[in-house]
N, C-alpha and C positions, 0 to 999 in steps of 0.2 A: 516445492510447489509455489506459483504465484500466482492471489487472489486479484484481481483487477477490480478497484472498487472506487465508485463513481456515483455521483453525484448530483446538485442543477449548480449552474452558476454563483458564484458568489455576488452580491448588490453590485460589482463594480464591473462584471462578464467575464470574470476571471476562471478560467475551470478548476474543478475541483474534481481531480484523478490520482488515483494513484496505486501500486499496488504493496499488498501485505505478504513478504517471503514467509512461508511456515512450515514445518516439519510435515514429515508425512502423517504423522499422529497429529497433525492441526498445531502445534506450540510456535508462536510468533516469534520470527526472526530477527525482522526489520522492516522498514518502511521507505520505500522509494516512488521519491516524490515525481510523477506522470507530468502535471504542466502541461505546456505547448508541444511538447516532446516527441507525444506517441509513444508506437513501440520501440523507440530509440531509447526511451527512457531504461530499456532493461534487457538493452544488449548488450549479451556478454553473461547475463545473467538467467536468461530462460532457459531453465532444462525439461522446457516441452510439454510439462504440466502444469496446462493454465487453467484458469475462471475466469468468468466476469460476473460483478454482483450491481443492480442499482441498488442505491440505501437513501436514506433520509438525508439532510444534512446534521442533522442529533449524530446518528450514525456512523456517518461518515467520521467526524471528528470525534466518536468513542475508537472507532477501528484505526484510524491516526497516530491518534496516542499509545494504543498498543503495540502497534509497529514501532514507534517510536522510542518506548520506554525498553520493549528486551532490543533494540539494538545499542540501547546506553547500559543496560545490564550484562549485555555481553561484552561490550568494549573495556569496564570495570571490572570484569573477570568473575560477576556474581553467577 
């Protein structure tokens, strides 16, 4: 499943999207970073079960890093 989680601008008008891959029991996959992209950013990769969430910017960059930290725990073999 991919969360689609979104955010306001960053000071420079940079967006701030992206989405969180997570098991079907919710445990954090990975994190791929949205950008300019759109839904281009996760082709190839949607299997049909989306979200979309607004969050904070606090938020945004707590759910970031969890995307980001198990796809480095996974690529490590943890």
């Amino acid at each position: 499943m991919l969360i689609r989680i979104a955010t306001t601008n960053d000071t420079s008008g940079n967006p701030r999207r992206g989405w969180l891959s997570v098991t079907a029991a919710g445990q954090p996959l990975r994190w791929i970073e949205e950008g300019y992209l759109g839904s281009a950013a996760i082709a190839g990769i949607d299997d049909g079960e989306t979200m979309a969430i607004h969050v904070q910017p606090k938020e945004y960059k707590r759910l970031q890093s969890v995307g980001v930290n198990a796809q480095l725990r996974q690529e490590a073999g943890l």
